[in-house]
N, CA, C and O atoms as a Maestro MAE file, in Angstrom:
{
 s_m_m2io_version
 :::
 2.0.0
}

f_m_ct {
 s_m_title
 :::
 protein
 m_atom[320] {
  # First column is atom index #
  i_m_mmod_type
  r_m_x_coord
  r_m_y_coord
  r_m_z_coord
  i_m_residue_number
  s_m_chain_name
  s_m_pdb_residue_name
  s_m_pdb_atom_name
  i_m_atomic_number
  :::
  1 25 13.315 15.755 61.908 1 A "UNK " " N  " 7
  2 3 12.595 16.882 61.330 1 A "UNK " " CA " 6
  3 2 13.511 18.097 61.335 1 A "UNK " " C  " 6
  4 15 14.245 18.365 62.286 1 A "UNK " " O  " 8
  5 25 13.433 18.774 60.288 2 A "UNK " " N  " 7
  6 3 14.657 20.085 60.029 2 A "UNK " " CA " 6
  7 2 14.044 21.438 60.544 2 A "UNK " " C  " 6
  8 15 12.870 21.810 60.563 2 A "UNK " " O  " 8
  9 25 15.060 21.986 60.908 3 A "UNK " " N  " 7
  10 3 14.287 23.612 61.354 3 A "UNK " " CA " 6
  11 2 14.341 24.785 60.421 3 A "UNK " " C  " 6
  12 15 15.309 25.114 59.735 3 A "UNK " " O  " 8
  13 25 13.067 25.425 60.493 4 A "UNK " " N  " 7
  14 3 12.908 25.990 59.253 4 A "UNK " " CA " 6
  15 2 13.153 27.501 60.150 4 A "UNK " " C  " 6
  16 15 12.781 27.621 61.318 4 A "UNK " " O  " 8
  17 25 13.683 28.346 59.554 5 A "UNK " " N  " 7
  18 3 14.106 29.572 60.490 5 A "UNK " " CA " 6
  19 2 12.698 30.594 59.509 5 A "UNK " " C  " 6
  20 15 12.128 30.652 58.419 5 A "UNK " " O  " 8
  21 25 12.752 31.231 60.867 6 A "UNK " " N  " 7
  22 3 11.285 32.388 60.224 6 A "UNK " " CA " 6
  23 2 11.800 33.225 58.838 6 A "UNK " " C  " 6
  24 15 11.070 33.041 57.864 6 A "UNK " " O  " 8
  25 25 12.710 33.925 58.671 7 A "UNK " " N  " 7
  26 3 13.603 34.210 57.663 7 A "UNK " " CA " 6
  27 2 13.321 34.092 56.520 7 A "UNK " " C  " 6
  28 15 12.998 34.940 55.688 7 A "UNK " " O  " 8
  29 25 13.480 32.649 56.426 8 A "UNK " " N  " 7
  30 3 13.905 32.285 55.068 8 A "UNK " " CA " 6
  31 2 12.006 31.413 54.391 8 A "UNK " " C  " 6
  32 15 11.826 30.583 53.499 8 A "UNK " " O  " 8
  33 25 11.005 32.093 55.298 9 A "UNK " " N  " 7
  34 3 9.991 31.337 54.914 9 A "UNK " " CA " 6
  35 2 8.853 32.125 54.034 9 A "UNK " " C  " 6
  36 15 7.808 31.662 53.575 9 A "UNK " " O  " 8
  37 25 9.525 33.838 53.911 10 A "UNK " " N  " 7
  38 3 9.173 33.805 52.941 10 A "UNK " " CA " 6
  39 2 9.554 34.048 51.346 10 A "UNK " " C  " 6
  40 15 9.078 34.801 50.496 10 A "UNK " " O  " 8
  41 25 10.678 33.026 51.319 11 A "UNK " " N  " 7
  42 3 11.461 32.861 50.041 11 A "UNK " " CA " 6
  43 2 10.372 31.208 49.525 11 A "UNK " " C  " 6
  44 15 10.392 30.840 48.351 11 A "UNK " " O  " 8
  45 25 9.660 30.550 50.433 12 A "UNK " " N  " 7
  46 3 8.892 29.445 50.348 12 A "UNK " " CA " 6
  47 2 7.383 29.865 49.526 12 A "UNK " " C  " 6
  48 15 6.371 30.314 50.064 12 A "UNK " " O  " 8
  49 25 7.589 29.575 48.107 13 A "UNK " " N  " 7
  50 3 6.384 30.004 47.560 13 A "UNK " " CA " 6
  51 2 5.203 28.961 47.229 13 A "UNK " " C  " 6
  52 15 4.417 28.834 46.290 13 A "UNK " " O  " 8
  53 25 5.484 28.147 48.654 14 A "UNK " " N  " 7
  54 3 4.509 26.629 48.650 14 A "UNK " " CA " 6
  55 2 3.755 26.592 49.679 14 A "UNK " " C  " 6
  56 15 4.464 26.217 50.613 14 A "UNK " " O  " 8
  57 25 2.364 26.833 50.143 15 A "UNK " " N  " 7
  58 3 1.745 27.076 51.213 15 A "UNK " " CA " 6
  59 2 1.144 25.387 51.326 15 A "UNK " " C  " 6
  60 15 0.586 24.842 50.374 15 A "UNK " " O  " 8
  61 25 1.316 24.884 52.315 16 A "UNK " " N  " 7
  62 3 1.180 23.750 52.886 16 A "UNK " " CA " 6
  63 2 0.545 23.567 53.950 16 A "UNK " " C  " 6
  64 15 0.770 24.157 55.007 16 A "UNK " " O  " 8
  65 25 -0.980 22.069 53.612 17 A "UNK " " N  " 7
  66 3 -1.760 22.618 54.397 17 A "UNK " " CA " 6
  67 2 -2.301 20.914 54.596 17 A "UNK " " C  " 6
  68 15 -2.634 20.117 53.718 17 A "UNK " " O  " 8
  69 25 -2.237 20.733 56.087 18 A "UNK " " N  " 7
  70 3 -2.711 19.076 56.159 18 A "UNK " " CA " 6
  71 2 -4.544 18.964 56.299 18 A "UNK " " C  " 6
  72 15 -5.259 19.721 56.955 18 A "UNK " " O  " 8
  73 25 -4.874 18.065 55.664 19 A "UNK " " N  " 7
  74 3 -6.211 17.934 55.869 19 A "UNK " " CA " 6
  75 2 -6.633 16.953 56.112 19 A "UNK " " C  " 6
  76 15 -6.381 16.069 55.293 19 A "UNK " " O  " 8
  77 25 -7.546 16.541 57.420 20 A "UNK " " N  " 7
  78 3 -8.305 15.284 57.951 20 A "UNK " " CA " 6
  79 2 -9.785 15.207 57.570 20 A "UNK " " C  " 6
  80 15 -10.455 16.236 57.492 20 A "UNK " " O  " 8
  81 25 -10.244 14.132 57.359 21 A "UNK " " N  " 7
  82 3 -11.566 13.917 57.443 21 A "UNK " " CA " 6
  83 2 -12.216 12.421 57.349 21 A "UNK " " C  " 6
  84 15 -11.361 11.666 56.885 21 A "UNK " " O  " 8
  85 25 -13.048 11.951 57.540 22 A "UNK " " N  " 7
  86 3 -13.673 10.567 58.029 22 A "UNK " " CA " 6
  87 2 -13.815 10.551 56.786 22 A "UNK " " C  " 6
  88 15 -12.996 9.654 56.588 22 A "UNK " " O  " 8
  89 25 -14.258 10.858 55.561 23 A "UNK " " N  " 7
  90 3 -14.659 10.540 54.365 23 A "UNK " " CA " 6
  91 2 -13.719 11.272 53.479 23 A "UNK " " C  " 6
  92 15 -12.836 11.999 53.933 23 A "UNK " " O  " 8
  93 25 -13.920 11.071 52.186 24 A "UNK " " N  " 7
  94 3 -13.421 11.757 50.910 24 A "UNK " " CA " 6
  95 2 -13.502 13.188 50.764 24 A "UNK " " C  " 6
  96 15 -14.579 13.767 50.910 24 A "UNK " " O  " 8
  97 25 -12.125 13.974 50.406 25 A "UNK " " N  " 7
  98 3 -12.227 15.511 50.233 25 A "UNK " " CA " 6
  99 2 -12.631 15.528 48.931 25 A "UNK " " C  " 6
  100 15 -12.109 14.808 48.080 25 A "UNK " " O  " 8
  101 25 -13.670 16.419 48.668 26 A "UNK " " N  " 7
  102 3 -13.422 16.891 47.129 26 A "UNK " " CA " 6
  103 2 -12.402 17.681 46.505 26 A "UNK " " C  " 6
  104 15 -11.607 17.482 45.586 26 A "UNK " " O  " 8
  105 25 -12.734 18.916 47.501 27 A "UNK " " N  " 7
  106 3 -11.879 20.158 47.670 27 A "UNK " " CA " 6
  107 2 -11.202 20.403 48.462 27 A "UNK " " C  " 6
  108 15 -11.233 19.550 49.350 27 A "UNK " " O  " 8
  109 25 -10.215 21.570 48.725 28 A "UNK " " N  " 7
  110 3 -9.417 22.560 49.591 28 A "UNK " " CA " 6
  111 2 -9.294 24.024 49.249 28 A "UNK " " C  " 6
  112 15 -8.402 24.476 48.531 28 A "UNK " " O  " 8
  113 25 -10.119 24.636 49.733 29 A "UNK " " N  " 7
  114 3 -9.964 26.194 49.056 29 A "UNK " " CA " 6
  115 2 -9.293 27.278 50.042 29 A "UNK " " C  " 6
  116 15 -9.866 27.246 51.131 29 A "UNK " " O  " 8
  117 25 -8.414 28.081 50.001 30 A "UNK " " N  " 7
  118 3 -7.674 28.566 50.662 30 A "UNK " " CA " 6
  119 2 -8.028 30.171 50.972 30 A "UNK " " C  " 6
  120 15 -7.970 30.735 49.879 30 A "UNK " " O  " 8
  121 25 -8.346 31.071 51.940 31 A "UNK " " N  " 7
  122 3 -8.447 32.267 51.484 31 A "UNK " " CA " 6
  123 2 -6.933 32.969 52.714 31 A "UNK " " C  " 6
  124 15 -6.231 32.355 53.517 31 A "UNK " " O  " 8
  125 25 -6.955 34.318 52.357 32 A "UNK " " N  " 7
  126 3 -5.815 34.407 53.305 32 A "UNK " " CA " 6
  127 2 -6.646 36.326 52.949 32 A "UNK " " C  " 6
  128 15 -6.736 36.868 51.847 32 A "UNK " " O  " 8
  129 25 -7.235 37.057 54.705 33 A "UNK " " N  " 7
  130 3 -7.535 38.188 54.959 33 A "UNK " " CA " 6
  131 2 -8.729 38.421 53.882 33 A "UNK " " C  " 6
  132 15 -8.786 39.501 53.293 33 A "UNK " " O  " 8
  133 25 -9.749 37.325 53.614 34 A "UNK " " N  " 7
  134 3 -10.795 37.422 52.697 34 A "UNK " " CA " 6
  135 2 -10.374 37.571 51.039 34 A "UNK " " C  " 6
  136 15 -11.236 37.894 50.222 34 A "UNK " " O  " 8
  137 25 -9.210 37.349 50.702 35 A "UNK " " N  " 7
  138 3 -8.931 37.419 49.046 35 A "UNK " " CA " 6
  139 2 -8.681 35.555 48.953 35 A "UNK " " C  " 6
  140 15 -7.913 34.804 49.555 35 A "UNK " " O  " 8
  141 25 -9.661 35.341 47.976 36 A "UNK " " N  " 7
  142 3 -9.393 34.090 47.854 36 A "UNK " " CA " 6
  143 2 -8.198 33.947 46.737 36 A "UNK " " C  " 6
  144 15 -7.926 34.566 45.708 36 A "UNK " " O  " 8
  145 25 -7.615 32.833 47.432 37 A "UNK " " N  " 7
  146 3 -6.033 32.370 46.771 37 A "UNK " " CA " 6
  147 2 -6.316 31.577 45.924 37 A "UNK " " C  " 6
  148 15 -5.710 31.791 44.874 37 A "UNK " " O  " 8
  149 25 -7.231 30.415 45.897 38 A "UNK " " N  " 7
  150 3 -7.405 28.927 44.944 38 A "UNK " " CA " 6
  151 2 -7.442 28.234 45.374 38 A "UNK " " C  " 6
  152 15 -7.219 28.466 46.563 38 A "UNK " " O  " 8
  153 25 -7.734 26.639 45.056 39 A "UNK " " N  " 7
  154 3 -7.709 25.637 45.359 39 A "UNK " " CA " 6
  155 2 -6.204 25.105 45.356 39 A "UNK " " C  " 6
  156 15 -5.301 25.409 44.576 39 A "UNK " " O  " 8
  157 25 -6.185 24.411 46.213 40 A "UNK " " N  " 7
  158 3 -4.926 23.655 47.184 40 A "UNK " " CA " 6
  159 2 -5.267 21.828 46.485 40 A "UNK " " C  " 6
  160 15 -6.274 21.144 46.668 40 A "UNK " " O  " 8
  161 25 -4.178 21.529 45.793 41 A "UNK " " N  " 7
  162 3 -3.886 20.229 45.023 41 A "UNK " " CA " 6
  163 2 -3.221 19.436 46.154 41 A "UNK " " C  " 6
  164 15 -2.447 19.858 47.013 41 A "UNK " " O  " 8
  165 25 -3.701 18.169 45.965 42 A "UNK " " N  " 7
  166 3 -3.467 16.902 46.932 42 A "UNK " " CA " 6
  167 2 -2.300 16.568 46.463 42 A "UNK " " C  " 6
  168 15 -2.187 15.898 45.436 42 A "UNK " " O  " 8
  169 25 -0.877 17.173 47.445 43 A "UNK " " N  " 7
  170 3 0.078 16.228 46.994 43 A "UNK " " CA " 6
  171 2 0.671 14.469 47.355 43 A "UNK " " C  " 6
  172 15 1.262 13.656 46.644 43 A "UNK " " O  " 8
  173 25 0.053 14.395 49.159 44 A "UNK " " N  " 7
  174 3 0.600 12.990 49.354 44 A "UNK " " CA " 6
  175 2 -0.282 13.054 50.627 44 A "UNK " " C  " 6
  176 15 -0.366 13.932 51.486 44 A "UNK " " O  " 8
  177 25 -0.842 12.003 50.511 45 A "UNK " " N  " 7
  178 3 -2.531 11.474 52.287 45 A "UNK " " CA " 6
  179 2 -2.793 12.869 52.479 45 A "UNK " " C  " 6
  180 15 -3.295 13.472 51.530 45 A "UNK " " O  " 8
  181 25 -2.561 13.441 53.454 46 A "UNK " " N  " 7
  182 3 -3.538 14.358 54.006 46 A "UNK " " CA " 6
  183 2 -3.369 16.060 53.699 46 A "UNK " " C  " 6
  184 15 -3.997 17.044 54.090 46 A "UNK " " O  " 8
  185 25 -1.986 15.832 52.637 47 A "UNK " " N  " 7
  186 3 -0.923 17.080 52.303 47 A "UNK " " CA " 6
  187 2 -1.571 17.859 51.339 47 A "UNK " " C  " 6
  188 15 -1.706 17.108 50.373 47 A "UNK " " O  " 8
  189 25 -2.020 18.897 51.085 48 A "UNK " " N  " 7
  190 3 -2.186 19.635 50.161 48 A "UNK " " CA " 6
  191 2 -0.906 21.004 50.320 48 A "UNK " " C  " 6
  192 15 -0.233 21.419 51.264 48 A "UNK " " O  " 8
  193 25 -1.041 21.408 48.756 49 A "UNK " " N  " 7
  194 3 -0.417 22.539 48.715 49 A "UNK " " CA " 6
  195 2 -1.116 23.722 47.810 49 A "UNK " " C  " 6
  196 15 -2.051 23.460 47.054 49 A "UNK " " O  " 8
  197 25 -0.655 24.859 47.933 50 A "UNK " " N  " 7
  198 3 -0.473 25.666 47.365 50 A "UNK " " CA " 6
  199 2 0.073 26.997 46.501 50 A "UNK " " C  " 6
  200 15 0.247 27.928 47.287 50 A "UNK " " O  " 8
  201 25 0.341 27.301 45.356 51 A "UNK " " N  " 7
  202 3 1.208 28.322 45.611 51 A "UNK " " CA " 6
  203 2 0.985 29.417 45.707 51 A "UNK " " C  " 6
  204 15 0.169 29.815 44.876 51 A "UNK " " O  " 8
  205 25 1.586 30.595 46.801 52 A "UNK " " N  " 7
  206 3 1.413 31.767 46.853 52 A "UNK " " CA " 6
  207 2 2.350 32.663 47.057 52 A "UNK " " C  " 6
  208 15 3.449 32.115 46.978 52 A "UNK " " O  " 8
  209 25 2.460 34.225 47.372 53 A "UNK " " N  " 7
  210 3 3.430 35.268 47.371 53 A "UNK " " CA " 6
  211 2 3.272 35.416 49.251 53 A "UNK " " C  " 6
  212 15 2.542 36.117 49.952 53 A "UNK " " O  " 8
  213 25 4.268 34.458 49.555 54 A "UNK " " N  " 7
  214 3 4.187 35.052 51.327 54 A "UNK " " CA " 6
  215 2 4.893 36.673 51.583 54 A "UNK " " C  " 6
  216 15 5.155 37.317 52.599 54 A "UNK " " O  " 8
  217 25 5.017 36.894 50.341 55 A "UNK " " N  " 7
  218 3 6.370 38.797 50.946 55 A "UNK " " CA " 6
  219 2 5.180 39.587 50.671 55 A "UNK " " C  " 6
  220 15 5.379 40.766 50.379 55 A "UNK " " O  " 8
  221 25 3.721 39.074 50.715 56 A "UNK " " N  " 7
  222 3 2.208 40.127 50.992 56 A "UNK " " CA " 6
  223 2 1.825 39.941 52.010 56 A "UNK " " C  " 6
  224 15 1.020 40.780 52.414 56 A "UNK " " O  " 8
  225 25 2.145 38.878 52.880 57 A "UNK " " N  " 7
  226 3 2.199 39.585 54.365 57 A "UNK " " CA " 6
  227 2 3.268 39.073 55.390 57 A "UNK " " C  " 6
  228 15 3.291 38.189 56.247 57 A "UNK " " O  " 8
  229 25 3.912 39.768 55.048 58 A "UNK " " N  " 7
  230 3 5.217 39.606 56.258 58 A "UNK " " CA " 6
  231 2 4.544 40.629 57.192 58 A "UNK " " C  " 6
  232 15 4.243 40.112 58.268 58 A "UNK " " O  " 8
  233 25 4.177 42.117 57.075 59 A "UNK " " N  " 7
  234 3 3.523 42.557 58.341 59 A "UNK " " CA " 6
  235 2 2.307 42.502 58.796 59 A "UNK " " C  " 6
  236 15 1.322 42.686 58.082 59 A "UNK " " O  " 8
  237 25 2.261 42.224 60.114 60 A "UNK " " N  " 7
  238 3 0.687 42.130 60.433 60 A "UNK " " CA " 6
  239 2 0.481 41.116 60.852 60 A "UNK " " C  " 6
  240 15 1.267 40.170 60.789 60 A "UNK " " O  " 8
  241 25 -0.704 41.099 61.405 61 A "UNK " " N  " 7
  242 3 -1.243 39.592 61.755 61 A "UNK " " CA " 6
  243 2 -2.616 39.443 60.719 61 A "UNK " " C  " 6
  244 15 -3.454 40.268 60.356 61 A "UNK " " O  " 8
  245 25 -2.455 38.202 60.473 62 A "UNK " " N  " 7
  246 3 -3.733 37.963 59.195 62 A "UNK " " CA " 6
  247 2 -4.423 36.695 59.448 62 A "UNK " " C  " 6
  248 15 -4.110 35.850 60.288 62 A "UNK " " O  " 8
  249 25 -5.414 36.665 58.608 63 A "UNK " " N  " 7
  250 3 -6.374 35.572 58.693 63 A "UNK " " CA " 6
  251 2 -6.497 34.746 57.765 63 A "UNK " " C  " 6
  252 15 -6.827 35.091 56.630 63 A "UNK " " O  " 8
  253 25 -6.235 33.454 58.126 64 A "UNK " " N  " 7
  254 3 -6.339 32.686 57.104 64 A "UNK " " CA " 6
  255 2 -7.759 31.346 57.235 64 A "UNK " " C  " 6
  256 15 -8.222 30.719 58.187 64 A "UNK " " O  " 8
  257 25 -8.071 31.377 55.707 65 A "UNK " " N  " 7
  258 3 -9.372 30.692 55.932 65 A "UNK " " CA " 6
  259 2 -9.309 29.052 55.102 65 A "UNK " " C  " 6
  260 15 -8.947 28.960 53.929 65 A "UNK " " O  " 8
  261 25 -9.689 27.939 55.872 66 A "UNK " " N  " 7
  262 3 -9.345 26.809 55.164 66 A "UNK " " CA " 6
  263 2 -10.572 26.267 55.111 66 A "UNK " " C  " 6
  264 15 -11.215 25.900 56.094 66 A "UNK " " O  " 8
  265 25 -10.931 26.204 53.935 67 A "UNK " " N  " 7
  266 3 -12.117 25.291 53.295 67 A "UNK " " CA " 6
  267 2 -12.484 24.024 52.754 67 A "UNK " " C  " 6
  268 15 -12.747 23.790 51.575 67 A "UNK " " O  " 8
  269 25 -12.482 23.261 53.670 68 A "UNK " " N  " 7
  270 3 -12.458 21.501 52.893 68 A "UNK " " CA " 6
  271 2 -13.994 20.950 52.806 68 A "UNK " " C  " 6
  272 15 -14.691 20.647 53.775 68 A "UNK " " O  " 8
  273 25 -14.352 20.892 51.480 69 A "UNK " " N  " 7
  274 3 -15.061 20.407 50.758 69 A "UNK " " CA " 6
  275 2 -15.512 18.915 50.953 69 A "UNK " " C  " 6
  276 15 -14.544 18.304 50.500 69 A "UNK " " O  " 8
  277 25 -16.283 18.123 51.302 70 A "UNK " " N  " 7
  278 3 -16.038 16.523 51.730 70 A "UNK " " CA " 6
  279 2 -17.282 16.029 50.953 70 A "UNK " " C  " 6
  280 15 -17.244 14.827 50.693 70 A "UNK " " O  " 8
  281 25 -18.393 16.709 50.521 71 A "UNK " " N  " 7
  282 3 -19.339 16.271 49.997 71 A "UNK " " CA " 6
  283 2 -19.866 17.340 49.191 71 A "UNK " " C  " 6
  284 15 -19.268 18.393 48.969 71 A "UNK " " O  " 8
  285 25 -21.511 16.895 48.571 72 A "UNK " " N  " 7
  286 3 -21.803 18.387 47.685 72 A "UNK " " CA " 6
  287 2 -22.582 19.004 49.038 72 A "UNK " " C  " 6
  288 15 -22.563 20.227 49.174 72 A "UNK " " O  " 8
  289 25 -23.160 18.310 49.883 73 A "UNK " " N  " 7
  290 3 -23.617 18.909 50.870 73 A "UNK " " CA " 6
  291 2 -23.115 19.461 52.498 73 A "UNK " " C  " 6
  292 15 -23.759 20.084 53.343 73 A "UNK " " O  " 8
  293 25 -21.812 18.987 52.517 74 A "UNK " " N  " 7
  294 3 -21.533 19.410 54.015 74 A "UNK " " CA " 6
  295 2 -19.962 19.552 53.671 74 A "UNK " " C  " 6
  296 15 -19.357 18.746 52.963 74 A "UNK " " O  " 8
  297 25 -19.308 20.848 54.357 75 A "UNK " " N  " 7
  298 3 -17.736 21.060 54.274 75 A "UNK " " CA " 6
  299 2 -17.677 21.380 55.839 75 A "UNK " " C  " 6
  300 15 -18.525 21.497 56.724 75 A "UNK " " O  " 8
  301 25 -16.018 21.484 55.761 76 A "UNK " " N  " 7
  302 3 -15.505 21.780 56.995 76 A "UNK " " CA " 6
  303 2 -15.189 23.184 56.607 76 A "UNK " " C  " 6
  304 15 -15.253 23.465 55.411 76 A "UNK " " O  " 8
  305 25 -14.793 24.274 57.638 77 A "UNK " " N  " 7
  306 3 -14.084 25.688 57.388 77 A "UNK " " CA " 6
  307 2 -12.849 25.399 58.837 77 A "UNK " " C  " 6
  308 15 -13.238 24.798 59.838 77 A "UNK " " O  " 8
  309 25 -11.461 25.898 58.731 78 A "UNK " " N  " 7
  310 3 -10.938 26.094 59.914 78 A "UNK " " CA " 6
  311 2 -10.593 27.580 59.880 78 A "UNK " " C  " 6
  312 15 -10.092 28.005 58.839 78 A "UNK " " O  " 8
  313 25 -10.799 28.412 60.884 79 A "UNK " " N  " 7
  314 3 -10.234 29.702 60.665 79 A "UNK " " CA " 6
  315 2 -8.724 29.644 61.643 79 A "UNK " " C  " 6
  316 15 -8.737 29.002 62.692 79 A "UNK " " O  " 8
  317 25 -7.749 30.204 61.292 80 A "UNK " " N  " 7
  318 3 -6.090 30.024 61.773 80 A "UNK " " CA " 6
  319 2 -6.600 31.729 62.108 80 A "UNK " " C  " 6
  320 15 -5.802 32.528 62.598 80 A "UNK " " O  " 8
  :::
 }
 m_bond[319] {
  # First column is bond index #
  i_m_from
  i_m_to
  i_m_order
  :::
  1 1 2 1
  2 2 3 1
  3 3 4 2
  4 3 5 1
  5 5 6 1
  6 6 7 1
  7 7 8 2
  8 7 9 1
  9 9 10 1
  10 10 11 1
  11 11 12 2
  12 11 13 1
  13 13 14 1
  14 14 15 1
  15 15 16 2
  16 15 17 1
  17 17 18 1
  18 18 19 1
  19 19 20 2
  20 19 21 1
  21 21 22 1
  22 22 23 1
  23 23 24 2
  24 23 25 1
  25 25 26 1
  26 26 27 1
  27 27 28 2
  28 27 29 1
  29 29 30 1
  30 30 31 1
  31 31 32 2
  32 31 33 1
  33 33 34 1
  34 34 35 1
  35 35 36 2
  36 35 37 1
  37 37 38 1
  38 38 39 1
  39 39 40 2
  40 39 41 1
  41 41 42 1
  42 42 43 1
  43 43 44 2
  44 43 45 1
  45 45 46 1
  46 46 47 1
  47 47 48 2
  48 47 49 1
  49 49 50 1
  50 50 51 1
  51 51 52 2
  52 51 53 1
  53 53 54 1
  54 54 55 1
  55 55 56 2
  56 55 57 1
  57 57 58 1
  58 58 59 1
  59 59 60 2
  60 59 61 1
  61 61 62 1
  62 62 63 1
  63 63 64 2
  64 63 65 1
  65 65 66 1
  66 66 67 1
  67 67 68 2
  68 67 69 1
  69 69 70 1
  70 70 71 1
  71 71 72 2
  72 71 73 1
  73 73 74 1
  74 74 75 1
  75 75 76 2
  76 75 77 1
  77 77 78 1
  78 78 79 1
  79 79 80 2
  80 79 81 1
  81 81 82 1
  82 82 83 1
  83 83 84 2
  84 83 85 1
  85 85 86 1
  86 86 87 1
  87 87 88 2
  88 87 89 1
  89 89 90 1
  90 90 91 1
  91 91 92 2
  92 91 93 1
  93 93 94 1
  94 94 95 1
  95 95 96 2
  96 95 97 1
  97 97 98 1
  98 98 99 1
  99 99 100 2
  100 99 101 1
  101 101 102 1
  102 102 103 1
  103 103 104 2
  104 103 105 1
  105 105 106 1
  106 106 107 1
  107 107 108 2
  108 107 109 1
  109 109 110 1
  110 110 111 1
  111 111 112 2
  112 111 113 1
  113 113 114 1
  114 114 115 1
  115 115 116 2
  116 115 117 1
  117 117 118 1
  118 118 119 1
  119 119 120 2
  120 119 121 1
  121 121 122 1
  122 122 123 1
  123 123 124 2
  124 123 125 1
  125 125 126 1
  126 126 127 1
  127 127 128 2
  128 127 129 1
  129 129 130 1
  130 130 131 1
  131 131 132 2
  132 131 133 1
  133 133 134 1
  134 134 135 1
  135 135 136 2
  136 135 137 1
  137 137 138 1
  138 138 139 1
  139 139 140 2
  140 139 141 1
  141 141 142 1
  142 142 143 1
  143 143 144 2
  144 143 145 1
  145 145 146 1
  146 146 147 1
  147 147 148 2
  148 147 149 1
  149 149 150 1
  150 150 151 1
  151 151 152 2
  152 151 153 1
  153 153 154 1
  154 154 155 1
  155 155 156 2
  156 155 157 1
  157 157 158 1
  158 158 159 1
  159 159 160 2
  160 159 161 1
  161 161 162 1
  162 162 163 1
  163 163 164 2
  164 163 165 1
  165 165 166 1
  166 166 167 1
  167 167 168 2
  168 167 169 1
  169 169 170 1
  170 170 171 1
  171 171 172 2
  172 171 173 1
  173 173 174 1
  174 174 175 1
  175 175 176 2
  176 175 177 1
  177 177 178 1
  178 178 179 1
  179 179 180 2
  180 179 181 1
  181 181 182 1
  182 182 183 1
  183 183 184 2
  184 183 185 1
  185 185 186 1
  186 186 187 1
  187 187 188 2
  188 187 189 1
  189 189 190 1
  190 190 191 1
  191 191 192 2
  192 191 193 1
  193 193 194 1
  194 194 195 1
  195 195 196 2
  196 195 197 1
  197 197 198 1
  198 198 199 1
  199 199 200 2
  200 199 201 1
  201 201 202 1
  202 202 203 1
  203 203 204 2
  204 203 205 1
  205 205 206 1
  206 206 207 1
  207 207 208 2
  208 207 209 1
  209 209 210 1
  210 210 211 1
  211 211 212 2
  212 211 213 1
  213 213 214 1
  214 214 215 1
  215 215 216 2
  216 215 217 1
  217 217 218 1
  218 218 219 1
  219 219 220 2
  220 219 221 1
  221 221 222 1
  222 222 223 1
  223 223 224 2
  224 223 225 1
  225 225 226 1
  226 226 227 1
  227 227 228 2
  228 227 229 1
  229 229 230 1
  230 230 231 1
  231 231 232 2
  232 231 233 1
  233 233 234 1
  234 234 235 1
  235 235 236 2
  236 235 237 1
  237 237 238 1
  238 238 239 1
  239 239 240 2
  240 239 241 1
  241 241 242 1
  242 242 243 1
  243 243 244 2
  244 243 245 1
  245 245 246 1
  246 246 247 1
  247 247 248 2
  248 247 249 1
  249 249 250 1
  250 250 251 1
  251 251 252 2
  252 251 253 1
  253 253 254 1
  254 254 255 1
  255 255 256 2
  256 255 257 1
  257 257 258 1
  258 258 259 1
  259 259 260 2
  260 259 261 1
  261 261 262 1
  262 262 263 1
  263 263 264 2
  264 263 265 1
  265 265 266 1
  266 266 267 1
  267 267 268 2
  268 267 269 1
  269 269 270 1
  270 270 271 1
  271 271 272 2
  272 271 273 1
  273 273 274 1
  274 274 275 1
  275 275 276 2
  276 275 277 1
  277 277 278 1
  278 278 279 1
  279 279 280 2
  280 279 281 1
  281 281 282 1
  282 282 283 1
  283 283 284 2
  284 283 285 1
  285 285 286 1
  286 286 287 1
  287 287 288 2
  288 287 289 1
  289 289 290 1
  290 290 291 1
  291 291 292 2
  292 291 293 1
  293 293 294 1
  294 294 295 1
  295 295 296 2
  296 295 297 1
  297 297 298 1
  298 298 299 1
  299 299 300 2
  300 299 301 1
  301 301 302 1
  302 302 303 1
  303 303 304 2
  304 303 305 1
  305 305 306 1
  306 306 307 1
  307 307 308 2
  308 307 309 1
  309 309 310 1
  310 310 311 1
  311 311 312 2
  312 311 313 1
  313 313 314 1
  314 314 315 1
  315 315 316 2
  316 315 317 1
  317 317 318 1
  318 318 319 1
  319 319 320 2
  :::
 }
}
């Protein structure tokens, strides 16, 4: 596994985000400090991505909100 130096991560305009669940995702919706970003596309098993502008928050500490969708009736949320 390669080391990614803090630096150069936000020249990375691919937000990458693993997702588990016992059943089928529908969705992945991403928010970051309550502005929702979009839905996050399944690239490979549990990998989703997204793209975004990480040089909007290099300062600060922020909140990020992960929304996985698994049915029409029940989702997961993780707050980071």
């Amino acid at each position: 596994m390669g080391v990614v130096f803090f630096d150069s991560i936000v020249y990375v305009n691919i937000c990458r985000i693993l997702v588990f669940a016992p059943v089928t995702i529908q969705s992945v919706k991403v928010q970051i400090d309550d502005v929702y970003l979009g839905e996050a596309k399944q690239s490979a098993g549990p990998l989703y991505v997204l793209e975004w502008e990480p040089f909007h928050y290099i300062g600060g500490l922020h909140n990020i909100m992960v929304q996985a969708v698994v049915s029409y009736k029940f989702y997961y949320i993780c707050r980071l």
